[in-house]
MIDOSE-1310 file (N, C-alpha, C; in nm, 2 decimals, decimal comma, always signed):
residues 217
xxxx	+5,03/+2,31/-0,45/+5,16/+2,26/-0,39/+5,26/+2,22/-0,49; +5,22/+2,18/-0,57/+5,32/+2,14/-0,68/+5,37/+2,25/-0,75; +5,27/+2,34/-0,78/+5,37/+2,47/-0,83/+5,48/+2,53/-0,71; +5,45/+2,53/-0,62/+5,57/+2,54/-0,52/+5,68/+2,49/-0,55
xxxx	+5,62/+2,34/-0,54/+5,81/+2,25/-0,56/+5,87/+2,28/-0,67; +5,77/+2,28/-0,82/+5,84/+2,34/-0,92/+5,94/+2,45/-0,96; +5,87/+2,56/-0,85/+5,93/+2,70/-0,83/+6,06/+2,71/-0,75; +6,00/+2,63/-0,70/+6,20/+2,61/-0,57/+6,28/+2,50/-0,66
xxxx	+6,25/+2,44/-0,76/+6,33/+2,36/-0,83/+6,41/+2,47/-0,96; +6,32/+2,56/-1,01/+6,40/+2,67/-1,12/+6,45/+2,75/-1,04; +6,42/+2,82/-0,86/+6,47/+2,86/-0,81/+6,64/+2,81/-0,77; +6,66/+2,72/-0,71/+6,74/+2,64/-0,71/+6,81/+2,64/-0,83
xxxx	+6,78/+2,59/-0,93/+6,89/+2,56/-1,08/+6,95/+2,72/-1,09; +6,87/+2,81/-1,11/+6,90/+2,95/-1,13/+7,03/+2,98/-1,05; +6,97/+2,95/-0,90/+7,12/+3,00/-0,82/+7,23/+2,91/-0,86; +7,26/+2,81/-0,85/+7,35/+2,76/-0,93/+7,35/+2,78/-1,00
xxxx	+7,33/+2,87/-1,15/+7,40/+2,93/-1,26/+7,40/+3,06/-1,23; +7,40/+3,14/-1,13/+7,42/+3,26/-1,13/+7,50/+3,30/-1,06; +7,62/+3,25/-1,03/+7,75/+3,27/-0,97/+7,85/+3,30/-1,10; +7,79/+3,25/-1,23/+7,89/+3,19/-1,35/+7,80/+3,38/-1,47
xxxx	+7,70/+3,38/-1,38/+7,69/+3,55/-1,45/+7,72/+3,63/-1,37; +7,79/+3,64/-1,28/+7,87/+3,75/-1,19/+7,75/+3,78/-1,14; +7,67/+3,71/-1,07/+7,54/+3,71/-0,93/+7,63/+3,68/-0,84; +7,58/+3,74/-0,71/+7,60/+3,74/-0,59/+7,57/+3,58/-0,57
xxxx	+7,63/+3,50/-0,45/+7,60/+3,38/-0,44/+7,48/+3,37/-0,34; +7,47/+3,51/-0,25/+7,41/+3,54/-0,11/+7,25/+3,57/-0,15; +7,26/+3,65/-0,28/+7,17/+3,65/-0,32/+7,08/+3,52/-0,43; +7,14/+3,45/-0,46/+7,10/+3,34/-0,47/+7,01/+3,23/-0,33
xxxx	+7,14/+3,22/-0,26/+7,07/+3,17/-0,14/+6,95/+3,23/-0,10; +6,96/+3,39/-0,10/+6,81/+3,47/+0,00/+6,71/+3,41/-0,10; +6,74/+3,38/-0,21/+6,60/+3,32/-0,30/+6,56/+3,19/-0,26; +6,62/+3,15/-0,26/+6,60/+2,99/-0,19/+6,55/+3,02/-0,06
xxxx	+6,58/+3,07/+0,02/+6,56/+3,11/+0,18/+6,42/+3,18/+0,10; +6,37/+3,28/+0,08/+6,24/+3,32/+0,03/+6,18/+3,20/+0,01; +6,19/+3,14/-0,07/+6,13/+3,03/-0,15/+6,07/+2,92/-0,07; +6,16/+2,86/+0,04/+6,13/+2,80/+0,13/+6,04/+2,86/+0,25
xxxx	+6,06/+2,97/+0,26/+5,96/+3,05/+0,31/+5,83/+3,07/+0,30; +5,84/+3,09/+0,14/+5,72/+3,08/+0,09/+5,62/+2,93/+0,12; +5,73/+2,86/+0,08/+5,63/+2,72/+0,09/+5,59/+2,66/+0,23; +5,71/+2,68/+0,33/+5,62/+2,65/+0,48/+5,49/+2,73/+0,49
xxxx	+5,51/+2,90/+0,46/+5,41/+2,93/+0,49/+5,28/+2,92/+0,42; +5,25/+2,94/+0,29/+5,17/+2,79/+0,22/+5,12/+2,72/+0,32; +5,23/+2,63/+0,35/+5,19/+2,48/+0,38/+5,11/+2,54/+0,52; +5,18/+2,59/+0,56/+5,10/+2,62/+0,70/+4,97/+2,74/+0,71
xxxx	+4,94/+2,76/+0,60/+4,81/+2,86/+0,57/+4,69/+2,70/+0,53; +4,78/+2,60/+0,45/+4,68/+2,53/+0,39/+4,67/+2,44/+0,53; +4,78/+2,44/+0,66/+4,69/+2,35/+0,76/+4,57/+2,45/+0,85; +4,59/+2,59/+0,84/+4,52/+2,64/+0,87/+4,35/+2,63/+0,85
xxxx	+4,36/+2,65/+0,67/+4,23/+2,63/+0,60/+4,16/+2,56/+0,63; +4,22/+2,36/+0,70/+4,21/+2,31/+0,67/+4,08/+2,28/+0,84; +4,16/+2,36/+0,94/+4,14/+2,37/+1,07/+3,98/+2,45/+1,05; +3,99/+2,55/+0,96/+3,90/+2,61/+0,95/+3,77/+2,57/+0,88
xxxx	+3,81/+2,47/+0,79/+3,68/+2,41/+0,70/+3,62/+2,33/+0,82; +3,70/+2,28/+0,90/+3,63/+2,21/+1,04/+3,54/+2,24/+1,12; +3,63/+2,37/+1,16/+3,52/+2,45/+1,23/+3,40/+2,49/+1,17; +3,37/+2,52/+1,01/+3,29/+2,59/+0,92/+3,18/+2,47/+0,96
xxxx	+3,27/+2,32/+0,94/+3,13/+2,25/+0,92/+3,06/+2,19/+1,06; +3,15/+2,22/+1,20/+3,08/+2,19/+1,26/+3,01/+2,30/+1,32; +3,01/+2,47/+1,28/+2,92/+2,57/+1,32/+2,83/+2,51/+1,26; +2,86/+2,48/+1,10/+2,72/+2,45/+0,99/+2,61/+2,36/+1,08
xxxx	+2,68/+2,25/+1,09/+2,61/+2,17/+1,14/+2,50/+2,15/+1,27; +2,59/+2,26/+1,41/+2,51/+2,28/+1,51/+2,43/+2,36/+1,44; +2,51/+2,47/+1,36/+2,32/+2,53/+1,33/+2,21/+2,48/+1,22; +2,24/+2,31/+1,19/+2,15/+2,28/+1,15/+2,04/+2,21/+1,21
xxxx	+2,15/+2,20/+1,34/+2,10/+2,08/+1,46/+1,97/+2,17/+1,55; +2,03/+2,34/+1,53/+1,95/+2,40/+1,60/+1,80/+2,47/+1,55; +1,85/+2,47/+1,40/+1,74/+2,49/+1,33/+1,60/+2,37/+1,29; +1,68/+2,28/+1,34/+1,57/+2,15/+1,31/+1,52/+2,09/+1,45
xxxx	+1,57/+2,14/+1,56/+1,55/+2,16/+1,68/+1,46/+2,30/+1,71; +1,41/+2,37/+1,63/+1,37/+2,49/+1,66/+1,22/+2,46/+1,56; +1,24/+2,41/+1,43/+1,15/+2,37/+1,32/+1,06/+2,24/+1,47; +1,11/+2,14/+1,52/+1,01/+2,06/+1,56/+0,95/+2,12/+1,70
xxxx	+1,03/+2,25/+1,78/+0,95/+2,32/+1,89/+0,84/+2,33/+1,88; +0,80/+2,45/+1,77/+0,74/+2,46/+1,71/+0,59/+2,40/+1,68; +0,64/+2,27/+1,65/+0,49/+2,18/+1,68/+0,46/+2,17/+1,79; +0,51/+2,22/+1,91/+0,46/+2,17/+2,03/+0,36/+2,31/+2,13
xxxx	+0,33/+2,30/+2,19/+0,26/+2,14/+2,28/+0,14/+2,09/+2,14; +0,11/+1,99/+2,20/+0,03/+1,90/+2,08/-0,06/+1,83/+2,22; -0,16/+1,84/+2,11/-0,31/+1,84/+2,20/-0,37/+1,72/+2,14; -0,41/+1,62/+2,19/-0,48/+1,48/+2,17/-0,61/+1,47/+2,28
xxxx	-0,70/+1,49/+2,15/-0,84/+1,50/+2,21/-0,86/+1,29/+2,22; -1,05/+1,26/+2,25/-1,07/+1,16/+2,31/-1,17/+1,11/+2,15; -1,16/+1,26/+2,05/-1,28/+1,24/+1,94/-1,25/+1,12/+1,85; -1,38/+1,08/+1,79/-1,33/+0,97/+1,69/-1,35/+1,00/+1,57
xxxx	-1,40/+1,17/+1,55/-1,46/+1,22/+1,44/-1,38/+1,20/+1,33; -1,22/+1,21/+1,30/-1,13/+1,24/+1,21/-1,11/+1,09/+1,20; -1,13/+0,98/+1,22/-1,09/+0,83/+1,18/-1,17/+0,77/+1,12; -1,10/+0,69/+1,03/-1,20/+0,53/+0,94/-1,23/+0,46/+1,10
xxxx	-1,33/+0,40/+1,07/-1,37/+0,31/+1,22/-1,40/+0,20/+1,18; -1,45/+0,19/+1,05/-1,48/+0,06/+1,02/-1,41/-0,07/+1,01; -1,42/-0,19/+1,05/-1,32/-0,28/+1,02/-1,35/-0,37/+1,15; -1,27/-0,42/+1,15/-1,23/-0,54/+1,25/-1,18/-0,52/+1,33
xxxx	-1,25/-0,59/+1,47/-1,12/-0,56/+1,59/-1,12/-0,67/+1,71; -1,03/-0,65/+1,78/-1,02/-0,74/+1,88/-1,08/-0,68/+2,00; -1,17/-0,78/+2,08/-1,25/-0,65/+2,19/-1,22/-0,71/+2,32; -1,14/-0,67/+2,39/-1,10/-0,68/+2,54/-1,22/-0,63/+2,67
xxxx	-1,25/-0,71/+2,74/-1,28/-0,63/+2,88/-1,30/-0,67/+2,99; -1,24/-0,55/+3,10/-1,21/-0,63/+3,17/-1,31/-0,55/+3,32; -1,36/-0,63/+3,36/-1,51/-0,62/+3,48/-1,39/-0,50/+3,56; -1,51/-0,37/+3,61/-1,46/-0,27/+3,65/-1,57/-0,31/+3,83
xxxx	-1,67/-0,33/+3,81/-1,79/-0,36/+3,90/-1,86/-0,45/+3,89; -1,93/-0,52/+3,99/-2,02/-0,62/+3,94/-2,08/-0,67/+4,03; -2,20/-0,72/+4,03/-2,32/-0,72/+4,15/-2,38/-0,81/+4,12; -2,45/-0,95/+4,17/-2,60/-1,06/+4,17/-2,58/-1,11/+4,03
xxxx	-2,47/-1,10/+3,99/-2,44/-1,19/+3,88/-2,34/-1,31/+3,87; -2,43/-1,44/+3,87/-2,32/-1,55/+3,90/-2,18/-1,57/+3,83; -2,13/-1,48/+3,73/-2,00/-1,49/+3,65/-1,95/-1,38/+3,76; -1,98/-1,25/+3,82/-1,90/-1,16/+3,90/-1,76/-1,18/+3,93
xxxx	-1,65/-1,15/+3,90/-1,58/-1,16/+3,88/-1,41/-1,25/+3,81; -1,50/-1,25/+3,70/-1,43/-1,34/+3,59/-1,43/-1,25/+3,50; -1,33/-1,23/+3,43/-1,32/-1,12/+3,27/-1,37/-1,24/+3,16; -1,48/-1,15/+3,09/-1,47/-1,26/+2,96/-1,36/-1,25/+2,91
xxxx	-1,36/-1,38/+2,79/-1,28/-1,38/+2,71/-1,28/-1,30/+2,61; -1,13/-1,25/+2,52/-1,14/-1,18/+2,43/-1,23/-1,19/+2,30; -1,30/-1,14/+2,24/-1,37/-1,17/+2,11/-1,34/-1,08/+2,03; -1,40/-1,15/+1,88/-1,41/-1,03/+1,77/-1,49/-0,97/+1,72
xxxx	-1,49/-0,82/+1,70/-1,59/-0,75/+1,70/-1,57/-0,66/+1,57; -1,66/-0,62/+1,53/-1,66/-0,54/+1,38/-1,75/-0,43/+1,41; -1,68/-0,28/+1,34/-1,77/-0,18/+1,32/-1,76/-0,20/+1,18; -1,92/-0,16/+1,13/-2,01/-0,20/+1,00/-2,06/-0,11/+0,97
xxxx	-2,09/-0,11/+0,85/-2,19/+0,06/+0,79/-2,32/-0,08/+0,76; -2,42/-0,01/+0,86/-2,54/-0,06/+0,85/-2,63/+0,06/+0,79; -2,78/+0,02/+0,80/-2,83/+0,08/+0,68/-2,88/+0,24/+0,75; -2,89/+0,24/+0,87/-2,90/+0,39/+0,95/-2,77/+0,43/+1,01
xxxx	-2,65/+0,39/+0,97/-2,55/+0,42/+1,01/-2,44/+0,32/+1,04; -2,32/+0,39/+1,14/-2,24/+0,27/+1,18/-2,27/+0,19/+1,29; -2,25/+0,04/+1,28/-2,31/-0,05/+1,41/-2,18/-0,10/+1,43; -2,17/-0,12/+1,60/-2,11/-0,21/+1,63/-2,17/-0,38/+1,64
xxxx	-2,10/-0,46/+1,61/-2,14/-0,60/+1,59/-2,02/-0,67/+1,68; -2,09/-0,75/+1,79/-2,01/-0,87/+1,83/-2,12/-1,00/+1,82; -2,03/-1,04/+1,68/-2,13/-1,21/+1,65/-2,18/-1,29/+1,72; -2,29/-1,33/+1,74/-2,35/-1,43/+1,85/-2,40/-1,36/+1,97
xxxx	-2,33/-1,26/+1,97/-2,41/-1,18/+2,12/-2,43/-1,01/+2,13; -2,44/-0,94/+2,04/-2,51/-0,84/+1,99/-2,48/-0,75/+1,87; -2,56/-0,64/+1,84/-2,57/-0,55/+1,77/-2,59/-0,45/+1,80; -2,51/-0,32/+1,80/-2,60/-0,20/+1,84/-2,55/-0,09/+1,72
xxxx	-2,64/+0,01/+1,73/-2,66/+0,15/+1,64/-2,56/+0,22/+1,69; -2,44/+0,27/+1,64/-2,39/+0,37/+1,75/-2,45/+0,55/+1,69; -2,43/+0,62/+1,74/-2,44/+0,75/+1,74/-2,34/+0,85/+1,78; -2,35/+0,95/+1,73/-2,16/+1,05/+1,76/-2,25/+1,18/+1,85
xxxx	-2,22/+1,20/+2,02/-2,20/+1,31/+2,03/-2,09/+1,36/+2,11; -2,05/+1,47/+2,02/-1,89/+1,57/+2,06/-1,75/+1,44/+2,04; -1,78/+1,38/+1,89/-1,67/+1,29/+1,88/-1,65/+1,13/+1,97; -1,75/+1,13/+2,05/-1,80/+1,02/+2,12/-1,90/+0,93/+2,07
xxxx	-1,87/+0,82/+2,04/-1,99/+0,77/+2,03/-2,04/+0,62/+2,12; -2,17/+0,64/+2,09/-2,25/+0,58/+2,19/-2,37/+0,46/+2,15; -2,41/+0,40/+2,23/-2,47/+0,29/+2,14/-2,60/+0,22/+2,34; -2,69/+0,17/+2,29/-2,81/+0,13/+2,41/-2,89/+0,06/+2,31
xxxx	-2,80/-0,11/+2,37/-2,88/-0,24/+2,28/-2,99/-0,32/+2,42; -3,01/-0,44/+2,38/-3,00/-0,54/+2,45/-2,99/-0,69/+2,39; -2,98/-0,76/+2,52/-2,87/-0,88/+2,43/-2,92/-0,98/+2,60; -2,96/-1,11/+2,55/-2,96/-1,23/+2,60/-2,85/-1,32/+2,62
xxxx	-2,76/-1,27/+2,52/-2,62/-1,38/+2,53/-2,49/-1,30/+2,60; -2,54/-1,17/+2,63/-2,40/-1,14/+2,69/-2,36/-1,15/+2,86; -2,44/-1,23/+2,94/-2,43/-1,30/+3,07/-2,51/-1,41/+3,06; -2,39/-1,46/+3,16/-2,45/-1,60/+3,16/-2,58/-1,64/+3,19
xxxx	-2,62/-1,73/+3,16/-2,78/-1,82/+3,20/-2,79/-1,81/+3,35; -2,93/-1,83/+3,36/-2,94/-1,89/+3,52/-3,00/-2,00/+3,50; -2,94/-2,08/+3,49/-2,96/-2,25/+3,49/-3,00/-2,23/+3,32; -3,10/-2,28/+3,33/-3,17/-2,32/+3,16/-3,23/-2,17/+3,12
xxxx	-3,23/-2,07/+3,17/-3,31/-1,92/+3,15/-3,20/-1,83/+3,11; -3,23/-1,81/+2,98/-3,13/-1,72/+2,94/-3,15/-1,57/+3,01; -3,05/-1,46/+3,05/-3,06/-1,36/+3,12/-3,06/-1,28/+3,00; -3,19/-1,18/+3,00/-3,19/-1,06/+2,89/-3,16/-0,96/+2,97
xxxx	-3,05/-0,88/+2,93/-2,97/-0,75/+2,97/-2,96/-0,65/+2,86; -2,94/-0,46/+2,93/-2,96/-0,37/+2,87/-2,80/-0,34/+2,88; -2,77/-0,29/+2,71/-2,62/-0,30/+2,73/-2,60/-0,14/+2,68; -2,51/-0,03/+2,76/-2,47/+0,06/+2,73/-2,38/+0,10/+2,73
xxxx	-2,34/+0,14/+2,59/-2,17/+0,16/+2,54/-2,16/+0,29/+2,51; -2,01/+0,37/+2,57/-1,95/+0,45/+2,54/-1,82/+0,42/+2,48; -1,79/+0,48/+2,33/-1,61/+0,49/+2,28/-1,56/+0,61/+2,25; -1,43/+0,58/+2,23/-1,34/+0,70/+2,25/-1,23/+0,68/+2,20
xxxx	-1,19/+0,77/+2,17/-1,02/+0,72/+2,11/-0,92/+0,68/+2,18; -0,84/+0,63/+2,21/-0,78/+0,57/+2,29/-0,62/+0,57/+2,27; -0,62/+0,52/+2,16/-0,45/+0,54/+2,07/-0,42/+0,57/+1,99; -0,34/+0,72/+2,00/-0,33/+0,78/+1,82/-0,17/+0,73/+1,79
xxxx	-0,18/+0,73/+1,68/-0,02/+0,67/+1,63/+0,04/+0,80/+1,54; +0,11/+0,90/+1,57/+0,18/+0,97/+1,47/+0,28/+0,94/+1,38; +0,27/+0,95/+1,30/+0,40/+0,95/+1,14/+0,46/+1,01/+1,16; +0,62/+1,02/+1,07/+0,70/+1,14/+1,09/+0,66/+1,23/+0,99
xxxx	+0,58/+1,18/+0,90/+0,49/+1,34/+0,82/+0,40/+1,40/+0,89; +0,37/+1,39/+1,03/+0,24/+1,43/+1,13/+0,12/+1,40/+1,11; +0,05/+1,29/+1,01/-0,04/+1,21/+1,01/-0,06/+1,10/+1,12; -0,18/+1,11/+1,17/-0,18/+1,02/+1,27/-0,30/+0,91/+1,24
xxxx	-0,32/+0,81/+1,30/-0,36/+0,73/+1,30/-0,44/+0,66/+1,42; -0,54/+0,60/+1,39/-0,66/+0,54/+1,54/-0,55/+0,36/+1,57; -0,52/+0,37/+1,69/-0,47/+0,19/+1,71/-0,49/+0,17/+1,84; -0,62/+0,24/+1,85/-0,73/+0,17/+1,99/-0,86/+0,28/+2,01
xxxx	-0,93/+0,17/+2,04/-1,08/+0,26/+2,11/-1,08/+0,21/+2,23; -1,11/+0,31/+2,26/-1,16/+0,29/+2,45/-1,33/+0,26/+2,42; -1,32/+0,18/+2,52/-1,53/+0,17/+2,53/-1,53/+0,13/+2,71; -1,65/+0,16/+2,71/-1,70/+0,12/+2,86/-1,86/+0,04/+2,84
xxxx	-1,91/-0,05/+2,93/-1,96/-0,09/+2,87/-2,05/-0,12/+3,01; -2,17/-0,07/+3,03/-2,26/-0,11/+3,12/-2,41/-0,22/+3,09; -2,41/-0,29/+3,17/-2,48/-0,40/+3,13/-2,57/-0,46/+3,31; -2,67/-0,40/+3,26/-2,77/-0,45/+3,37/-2,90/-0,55/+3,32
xxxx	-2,90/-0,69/+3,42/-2,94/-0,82/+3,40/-3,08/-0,81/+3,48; -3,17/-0,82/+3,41/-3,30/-0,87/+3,47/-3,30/-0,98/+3,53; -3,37/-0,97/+3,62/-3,40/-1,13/+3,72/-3,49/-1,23/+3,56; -3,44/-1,36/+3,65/-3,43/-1,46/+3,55/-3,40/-1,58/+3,61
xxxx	-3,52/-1,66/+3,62/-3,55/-1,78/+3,67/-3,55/-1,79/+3,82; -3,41/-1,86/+3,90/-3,44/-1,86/+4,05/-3,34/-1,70/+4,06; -3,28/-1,64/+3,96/-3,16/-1,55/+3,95/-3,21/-1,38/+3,98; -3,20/-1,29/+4,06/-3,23/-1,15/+4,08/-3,16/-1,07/+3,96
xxxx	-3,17/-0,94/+3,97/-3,14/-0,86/+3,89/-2,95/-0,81/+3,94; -2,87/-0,79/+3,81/-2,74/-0,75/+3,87/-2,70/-0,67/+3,74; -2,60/-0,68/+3,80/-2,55/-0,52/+3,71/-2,40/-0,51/+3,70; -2,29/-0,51/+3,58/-2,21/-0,53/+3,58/-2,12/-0,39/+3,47
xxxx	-1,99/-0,37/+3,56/-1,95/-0,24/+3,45/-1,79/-0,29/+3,39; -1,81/-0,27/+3,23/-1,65/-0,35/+3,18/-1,59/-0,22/+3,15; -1,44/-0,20/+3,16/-1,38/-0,13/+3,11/-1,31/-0,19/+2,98; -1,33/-0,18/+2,84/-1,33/-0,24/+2,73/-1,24/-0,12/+2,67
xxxx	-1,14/-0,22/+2,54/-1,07/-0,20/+2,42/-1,05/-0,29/+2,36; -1,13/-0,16/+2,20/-1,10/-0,28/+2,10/-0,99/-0,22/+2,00; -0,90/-0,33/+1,94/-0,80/-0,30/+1,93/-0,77/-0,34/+1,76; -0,79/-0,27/+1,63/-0,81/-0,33/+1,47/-0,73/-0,38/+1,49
x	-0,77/-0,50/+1,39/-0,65/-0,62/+1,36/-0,67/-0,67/+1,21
């Protein structure tokens, strides 16, 4: 743009001294008239360009929008099994549950309280551990694992007779957490937890079913 204005400024000076070299004066003006011509249209090529770098960058853009919209299709559908095969399990957790059924058992319908519970690498494998009131072996089949303890502390007494019960656990995965790298992560087990009470003192036999998660913390 500056070379423009410079060019219509020697154009300009020119015609004004070319009347004094026997130049036409008309043809001086048509240079000027050119000149000015030249530069609107310029100017109005460079608002054109300018329309057009716009449009350039918002085609660019939708089709980046669409190509990154096409790249995450692509991942789909996405399939989330129940396995626990692919996860660390060990650690700490918070174990929730909450009575699904329950029968000839004086607590029947009260949720215990929440406790803490630990999966452990014991010496035949992994165990689940809840302190004070059991331990079991678990075992994996088809990404499932399973575990058949028994445990005295995990229902209540009948009177002064502690109640010894057969406790059987199923877990599962429960909550995967994905990254935006597509790594995922375990941030819950599902368990179920069946627990049948031998008669015990004036107390019969009952049978109670928890729907449990434990949740690392």
């Amino acid at each position: 743009m500056k070379v423009i204005v410079r060019t219509m400024i020697r154009t300009l000076n020119s015609s004004a001294a070319e009347p004094q070299a026997g130049r036409s004066p008309f043809k001086a003006s048509g240079a000027c008239v050119i000149a000015l011509v030249l530069f609107a249209g310029v100017a109005a090529c460079g608002g054109d360009s300018g329309d057009l770098d716009a449009q350039q960058a918002a085609t660019q853009t939708a089709s980046t929008d669409d190509r990154s919209e096409s790249e995450i299709a692509v991942e789909f559908p996405i399939t989330i099994d129940a396995s626990l095969e692919s996860y660390e399990l060990i650690g700490p957790y918070n174990l929730s549950m909450t009575e699904a059924y329950c029968d000839g058992l004086p607590a029947c319908g009260r949720n215990p309280v929440d406790v803490h519970a630990d999966i452990i690498q014991g010496s035949n494998g992994l165990e689940l551990q809840v302190p004070n009131v059991f331990t079991a072996g678990l075992f994996s089949i088809n990404g499932s694992l399973f575990a058949v303890t028994d445990s005295d502390q995990i229902l209540q007494a009948c009177g002064d007779t502690p109640v010894n019960a057969q406790i059987s656990i199923t877990m599962f995965a429960d909550g995967v957490t994905f990254q935006e790298d597509g790594t995922k992560t375990l941030s819950g087990i599902g368990a179920s937890l069946l627990v049948a009470g031998d008669p015990a003192g004036d107390c019969g036999a009952g049978n109670v079913f928890y729907a449990a998660e434990l949740i690392p913390v």
